[in-house]
C-alpha positions in Angstrom: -47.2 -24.8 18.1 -45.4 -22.1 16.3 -42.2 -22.3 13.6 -39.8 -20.1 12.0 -40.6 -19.9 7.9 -37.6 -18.2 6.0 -38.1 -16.9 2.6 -34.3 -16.4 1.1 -33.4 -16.4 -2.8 -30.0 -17.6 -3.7 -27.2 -15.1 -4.0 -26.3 -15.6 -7.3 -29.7 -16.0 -8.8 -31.9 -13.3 -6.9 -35.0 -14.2 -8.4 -34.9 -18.1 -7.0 -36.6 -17.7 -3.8 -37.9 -20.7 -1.7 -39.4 -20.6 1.6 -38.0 -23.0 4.4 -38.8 -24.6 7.7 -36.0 -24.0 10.5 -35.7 -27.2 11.8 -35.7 -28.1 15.7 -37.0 -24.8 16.4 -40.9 -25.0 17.5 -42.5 -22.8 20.1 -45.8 -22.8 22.2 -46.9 -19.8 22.0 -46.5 -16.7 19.0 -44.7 -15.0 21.7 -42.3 -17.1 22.2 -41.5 -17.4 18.3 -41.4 -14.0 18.1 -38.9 -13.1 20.4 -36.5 -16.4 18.9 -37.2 -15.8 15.3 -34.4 -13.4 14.8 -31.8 -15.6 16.3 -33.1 -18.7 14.7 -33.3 -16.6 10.9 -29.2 -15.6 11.7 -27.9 -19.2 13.1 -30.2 -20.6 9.7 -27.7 -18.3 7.3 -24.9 -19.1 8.9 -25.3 -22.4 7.8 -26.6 -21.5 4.4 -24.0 -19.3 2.8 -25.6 -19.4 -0.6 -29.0 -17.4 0.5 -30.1 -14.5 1.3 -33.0 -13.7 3.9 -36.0 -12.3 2.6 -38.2 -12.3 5.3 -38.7 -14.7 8.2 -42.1 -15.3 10.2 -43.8 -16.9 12.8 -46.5 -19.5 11.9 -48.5 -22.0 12.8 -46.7 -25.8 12.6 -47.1 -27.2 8.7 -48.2 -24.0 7.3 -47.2 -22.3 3.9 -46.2 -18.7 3.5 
């Protein structure tokens, strides 16, 4: 199983960066995650006004960036 990681640093304080799960959101295949991992990174920040996306990927279930 696949997940979306997201690497965003606050707005105000650009060098705080943390890397974060998206929750609910777990593919089969990398596929899959690939082609959802854009919409899953925009519907994650419009939740999180206080970030900004770095980068998103697609990894493995329970592993780190």
């Amino acid at each position: 199983m696949y997940e979306v990681l997201i690497v965003a640093c606050l707005i105000t304080s650009p060098a705080d960066c943390k890397t974060f799960e998206v929750p609910l959101y777990h593919y089969e295949t990398l596929h899959q995650c690939s082609v959802m991992a854009q919409l899953n990174a925009v519907e994650w920040a419009s939740h999180e006004p206080d970030w900004r996306i770095r980068r998103f990927i697609c990894a493995p279930m329970g592993s780190a960036i």
